[in-house]
VEXDRENTI-123835 format. One line per 2 residues: their letters; for each residue x, z, y of C-alpha. Coordinates in steps of 0.05 Angstrom, whole numbers. Layout:
! residues N
a> X:Z:Y  ...
This chain:
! residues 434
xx> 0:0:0  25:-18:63
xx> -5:17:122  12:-16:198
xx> -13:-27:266  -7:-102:260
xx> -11:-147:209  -2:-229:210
xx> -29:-275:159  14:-331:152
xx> 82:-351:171  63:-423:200
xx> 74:-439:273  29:-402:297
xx> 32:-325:262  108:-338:265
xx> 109:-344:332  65:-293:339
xx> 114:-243:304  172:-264:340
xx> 138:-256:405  131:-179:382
xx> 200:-171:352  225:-189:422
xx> 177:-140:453  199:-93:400
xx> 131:-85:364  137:-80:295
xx> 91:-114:249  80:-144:178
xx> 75:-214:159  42:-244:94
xx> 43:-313:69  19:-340:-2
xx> 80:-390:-10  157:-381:-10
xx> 189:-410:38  215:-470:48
xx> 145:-494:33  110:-562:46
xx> 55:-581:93  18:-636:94
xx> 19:-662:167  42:-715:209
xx> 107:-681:224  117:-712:301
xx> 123:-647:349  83:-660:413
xx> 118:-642:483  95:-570:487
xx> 126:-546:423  199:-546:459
xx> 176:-505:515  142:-457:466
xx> 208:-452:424  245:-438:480
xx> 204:-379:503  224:-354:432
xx> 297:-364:437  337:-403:483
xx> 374:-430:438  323:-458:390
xx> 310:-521:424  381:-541:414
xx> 372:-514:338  327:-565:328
xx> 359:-619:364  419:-605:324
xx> 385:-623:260  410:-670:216
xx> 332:-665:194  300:-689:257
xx> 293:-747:290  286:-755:373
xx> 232:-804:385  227:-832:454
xx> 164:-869:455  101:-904:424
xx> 78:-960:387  7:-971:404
xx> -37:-1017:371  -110:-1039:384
xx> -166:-1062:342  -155:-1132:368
xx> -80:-1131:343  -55:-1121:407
xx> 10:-1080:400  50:-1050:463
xx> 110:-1004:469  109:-945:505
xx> 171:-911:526  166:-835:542
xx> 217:-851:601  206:-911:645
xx> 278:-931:623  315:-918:571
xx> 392:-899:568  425:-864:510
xx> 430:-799:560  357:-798:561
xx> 320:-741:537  278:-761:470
xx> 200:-752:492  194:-705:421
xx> 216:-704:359  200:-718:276
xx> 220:-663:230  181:-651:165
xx> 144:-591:162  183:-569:99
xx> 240:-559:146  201:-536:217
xx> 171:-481:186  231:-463:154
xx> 265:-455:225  227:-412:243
xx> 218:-365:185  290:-362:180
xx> 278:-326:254  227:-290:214
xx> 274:-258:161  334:-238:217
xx> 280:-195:265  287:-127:243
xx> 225:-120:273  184:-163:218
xx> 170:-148:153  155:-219:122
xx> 123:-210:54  128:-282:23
xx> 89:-315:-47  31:-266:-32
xx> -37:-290:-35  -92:-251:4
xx> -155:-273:-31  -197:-205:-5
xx> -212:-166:52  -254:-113:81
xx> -267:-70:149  -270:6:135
xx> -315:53:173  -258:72:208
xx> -244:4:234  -189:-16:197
xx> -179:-71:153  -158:-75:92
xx> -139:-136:53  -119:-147:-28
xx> -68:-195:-54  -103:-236:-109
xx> -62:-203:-170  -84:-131:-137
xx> -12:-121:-126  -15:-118:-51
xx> -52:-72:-8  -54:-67:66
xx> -91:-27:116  -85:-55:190
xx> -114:-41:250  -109:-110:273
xx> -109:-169:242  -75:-237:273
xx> -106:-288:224  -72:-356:228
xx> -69:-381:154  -85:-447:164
xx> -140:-496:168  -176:-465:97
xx> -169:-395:120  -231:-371:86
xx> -233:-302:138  -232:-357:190
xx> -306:-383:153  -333:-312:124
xx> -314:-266:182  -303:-314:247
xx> -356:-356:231  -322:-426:231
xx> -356:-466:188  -337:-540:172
xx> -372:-581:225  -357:-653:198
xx> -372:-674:280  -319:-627:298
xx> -273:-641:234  -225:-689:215
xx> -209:-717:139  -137:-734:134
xx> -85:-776:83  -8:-772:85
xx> 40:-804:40  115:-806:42
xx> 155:-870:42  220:-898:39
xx> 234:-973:58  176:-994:110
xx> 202:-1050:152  208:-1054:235
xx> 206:-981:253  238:-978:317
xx> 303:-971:336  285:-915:385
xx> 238:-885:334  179:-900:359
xx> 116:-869:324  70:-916:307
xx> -8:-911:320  -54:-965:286
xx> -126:-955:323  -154:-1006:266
xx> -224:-1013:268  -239:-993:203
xx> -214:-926:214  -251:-911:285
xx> -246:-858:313  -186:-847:285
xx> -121:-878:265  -71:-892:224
xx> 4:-870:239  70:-895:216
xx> 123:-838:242  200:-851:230
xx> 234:-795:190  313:-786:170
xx> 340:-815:116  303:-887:114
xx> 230:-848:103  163:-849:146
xx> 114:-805:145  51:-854:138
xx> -25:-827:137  -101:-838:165
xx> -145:-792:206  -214:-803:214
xx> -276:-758:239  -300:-729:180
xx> -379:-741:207  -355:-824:202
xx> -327:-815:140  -387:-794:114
xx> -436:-843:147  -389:-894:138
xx> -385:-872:59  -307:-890:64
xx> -272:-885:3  -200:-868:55
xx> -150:-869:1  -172:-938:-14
xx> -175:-952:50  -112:-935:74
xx> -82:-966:3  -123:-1032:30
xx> -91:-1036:93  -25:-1023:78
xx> -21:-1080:26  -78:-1132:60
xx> -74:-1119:136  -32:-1177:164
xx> 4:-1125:211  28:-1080:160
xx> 26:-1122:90  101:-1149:99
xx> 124:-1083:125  106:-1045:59
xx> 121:-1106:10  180:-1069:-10
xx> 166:-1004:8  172:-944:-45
xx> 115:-886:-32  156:-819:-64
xx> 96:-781:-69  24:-786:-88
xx> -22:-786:-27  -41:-722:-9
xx> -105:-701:32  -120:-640:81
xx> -171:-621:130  -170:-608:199
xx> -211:-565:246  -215:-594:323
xx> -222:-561:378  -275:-599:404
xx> -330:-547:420  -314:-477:438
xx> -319:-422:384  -296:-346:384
xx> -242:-334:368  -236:-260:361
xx> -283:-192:329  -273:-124:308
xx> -197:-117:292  -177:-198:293
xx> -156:-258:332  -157:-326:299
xx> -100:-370:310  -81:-442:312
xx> -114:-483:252  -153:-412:235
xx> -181:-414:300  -198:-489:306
xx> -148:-510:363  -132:-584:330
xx> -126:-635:398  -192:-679:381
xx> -152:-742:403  -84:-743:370
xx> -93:-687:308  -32:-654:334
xx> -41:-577:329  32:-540:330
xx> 36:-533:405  -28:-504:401
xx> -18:-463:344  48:-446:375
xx> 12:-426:442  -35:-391:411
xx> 8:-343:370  42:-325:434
xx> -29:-311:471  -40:-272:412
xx> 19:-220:412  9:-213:484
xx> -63:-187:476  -38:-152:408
xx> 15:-105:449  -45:-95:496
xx> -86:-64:447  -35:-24:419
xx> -19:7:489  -87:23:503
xx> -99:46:423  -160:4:422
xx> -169:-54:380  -249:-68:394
xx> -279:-133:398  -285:-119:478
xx> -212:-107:494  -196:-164:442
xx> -233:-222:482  -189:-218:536
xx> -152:-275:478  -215:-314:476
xx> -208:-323:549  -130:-339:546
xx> -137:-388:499  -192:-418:541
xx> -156:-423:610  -93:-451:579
xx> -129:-503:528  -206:-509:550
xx> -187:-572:596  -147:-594:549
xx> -193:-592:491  -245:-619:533
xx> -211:-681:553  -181:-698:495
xx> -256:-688:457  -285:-739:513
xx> -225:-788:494  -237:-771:422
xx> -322:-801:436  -287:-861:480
xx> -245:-889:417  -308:-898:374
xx> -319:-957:417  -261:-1019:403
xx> -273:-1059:462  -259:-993:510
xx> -191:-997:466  -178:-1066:471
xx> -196:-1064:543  -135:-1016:554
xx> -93:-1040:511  -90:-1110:544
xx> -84:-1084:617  -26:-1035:595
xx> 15:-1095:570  24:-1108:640
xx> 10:-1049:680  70:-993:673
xx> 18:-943:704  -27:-952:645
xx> 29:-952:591  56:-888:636
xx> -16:-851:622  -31:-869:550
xx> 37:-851:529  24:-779:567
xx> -44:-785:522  -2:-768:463
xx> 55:-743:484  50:-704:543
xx> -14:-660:548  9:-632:614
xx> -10:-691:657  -69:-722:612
xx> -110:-690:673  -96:-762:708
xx> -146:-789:648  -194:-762:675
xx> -190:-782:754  -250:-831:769
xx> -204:-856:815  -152:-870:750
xx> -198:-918:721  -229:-951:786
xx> -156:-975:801  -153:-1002:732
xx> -213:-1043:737  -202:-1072:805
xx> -122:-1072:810  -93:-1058:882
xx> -158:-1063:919  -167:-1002:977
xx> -221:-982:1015  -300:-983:1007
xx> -299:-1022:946  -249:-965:907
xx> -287:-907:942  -362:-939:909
xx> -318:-946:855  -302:-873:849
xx> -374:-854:861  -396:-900:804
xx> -347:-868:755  -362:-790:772
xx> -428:-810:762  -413:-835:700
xx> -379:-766:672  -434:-728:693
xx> -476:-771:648  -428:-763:590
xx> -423:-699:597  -494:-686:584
């Protein structure tokens, strides 16, 4: 029996963070994961501009860890491609010198992870229990909770709970409530290969907006060693309206498509294709109760547009330790003094999540993509903004400016005509938004 103030469920990004952020505040706490690390995860494996900035705030140092890798790769840009065929390359940097910084980077998740668990097992602070399966738990009258390994092994009374074991996190569904919304879930494929023709020789990731798999995609991300990461998303509400069969799908398109046929002719897959399930953030759901916060994938923070959840998760876990070590100073760990996270999470994702939901409804439609796709092969402003759409969450807010898309639509024009244009547009949003 293990009896603490905090306990984490799961090491990923997000309840490692989480941990770390309270080893460097001094905070002791416990931290349980079902597998033994290193540990695969099936993902896309391309780390979106805020996980730097998040590692950082960990250590210094760690950016440069990863950087360092001999298992990374620095992309600088993306290949975009539209229903109509329509490809265009989008550089992170509007020029592109070997001194330039890479706009993120490919690592497998085997090996992320791994980072930062290895932080994990130095912190004095953290007691990281590892190939221990919590299949039960249960709040006592006196508040606490106490959750059961599987095997009845492991026993461990908490008085709070940060719960961020991943997208199936069943106290996520039981106790927070999230249950699978197929309009606010996403089906996913990923395979490994080694041998796919043209990747880029910036490494590029790749993403295929192919009508059959609207909304959604399908990604070709450049890994070490010759291999891509290759793999579908797709709303999980289409899928089933749509009654898509995706590993034939994707199996179709990689050997039919014109675009892709010749590039996998001689390709070699070195796994079986593996599926997963991810929660979006899309509409806005608690995230915390009686003892617990909900993390990253646990708590449904998945960007609607691009499937990328680490920065999130990453963000989340250090919201999370910050209201954590609030708790614990004022010995209350109530679902009142606990929503103060729910808010957090809200200020520093809401717009986010918001935007990236109404971009998520705009890519059902292929002749809105095709539309952009054709003015960004010769408008850098454009290729400047949908690169940021995927790369750089920070400035995504400039999707989202009527006057953004009024300048698109009627090039250098100025005066009344752009300000009617403006009006038409906001007019617009307040429609969708309803």
């Amino acid at each position: 029996m293990y009896d603490v103030d905090i306990c984490v469920l799961g090491a990923g990004p997000a309840g490692a963070t989480a941990a770390l952020h309270l080893a460097k505040a001094g905070v002791p706490c416990l931290v349980v994961d079902r597998a033994v690390f290193p540990r695969d995860k099936i993902c896309g494996d391309a780390l979106g501009s805020g996980v730097l900035p998040e590692l950082a705030l960990i250590d210094a140092a760690l950016p440069g860890r990863l950087a360092a890798s001999s298992r990374q790769l620095p992309t600088w840009g993306v290949h975009f491609s539209a229903p109509n065929g329509r490809g265009i390359q989008l550089p992170a940097l509007p020029a592109f010198t070997p001194d330039t910084p890479p706009g993120g980077h490919i690592i497998k998740r085997l090996d992320f992870d791994l980072l930062l668990v290895e932080e994990l097992r130095q912190r004095p602070e953290v007691t990281l229990l590892e190939g221990v399966n919590i299949s039960r738990q249960e709040c006592t009258a006196d508040g606490r909770w106490l959750v059961e390994s599987a095997d009845g092994q492991t026993r461990i009374r908490a008085r709070l709970l940060l719960v961020a074991n991943g997208a199936q996190s069943a106290f996520s569904r039981q106790v927070g409530g999230h249950a699978l919304d197929p309009a606010h879930h996403c089906a996913g494929l990923r395979v490994y290969y080694r041998g796919v023709r043209g990747l880029h020789p910036h490494n590029y990731i790749e993403l295929h907006f192919h009508q059959e798999f609207l909304p959604g995609y399908l990604w070709i991300f450049p890994l070490p060693n010759g291999e891509a990461n290759v793999g579908v998303g797709m709303l999980t509400s289409a899928v089933a309206a749509q009654k898509v069969n995706l590993r034939e799908r994707l199996q179709q398109m990689l050997t039919q498509h014109p675009a892709l046929k010749e590039r996998f002719a001689d390709a070699e897959p070195l796994e079986t294709v593996r599926g997963f399930g991810l929660p979006l953030g899309s509409k806005r759901r608690s995230l915390s109760g009686e003892g617990y916060l909900l993390l990253g994938d646990a708590g449904s923070l998945i960007d609607p547009v691009t499937g990328e959840g680490i920065s999130n998760a990453m963000l989340s876990g250090r919201l999370a330790a910050a209201t954590a070590r609030q708790a614990l100073a004022a010995q209350s760990f109530g679902a009142g003094i606990l929503a103060t996270y729910d808010d957090a999470i809200h200020q520093n994702l809401g717009r986010q999540l918001e935007l990236s939901y109404r971009m998520q409804r705009l890519l059902r439609f292929p002749r809105v993509i095709n539309f952009f796709a054709n003015r960004a092969a010769n408008n850098p402003r454009l290729s400047d903004a949908i690169t940021n759409m995927f790369l750089n969450r920070d400035l995504r807010q400039q999707l989202w400016q009527p006057g953004f898309y009024v300048r698109q639509l009627l090039g250098p024009r100025r005066g009344p005509v752009v300000r009617a244009g403006i009006r038409v547009v906001r007019g617009l949003q307040r429609w969708w938004r309803k």
